[in-house]
C-alpha positions as CSV (number, residue, x, y, z in Angstrom):
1,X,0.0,0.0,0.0
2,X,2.5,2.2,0.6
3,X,4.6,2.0,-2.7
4,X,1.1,2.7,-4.2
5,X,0.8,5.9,-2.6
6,X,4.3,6.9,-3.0
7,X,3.8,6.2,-6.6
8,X,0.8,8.3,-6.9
9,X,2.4,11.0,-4.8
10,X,5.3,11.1,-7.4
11,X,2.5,11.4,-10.2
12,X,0.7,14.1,-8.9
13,X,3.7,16.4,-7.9
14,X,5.6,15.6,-11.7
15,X,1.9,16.8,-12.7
16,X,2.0,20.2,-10.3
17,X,5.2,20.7,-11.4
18,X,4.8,20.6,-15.2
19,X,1.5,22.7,-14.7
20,X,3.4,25.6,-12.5
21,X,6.2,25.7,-15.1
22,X,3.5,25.7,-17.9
23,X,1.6,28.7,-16.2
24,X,5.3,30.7,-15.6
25,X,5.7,29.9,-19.2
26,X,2.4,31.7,-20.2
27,X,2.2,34.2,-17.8
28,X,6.0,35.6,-18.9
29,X,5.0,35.8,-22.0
30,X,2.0,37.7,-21.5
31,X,4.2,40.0,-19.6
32,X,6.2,40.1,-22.5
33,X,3.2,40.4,-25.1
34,X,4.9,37.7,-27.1
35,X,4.0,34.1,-27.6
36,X,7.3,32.8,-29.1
37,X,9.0,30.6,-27.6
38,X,12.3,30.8,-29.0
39,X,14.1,32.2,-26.3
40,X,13.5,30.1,-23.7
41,X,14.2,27.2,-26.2
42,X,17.8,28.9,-26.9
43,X,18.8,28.8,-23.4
44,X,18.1,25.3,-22.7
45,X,21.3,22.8,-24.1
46,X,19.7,20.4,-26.5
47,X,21.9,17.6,-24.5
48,X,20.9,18.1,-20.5
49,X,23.9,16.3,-18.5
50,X,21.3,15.3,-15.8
51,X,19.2,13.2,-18.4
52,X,22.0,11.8,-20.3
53,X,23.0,10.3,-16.7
């Protein structure tokens, strides 16, 4: 029962956390008055250390 609930818990806060980083995402550009999104893209390294592990 308790591997279940972590499970779920792991779930629901990659979920919170892709929503707050969606709603940054819009919000800054509607700060911005732009809805590219080249920049952020540009910043980001194509290869991320961390996922290539």
């Amino acid at each position: 029962m308790g591997v279940l609930k972590q499970y779920v818990m792991s779930i629901g806060i990659s979920i919170f956390i892709a929503v707050l980083l969606g709603a940054i995402t819009w919000s800054w550009n509607s700060v911005n008055g732009t809805t590219t999104t080249e920049e952020e893209c540009s910043t980001v390294p194509a290869t991320d250390p961390e996922l290539e592990g």
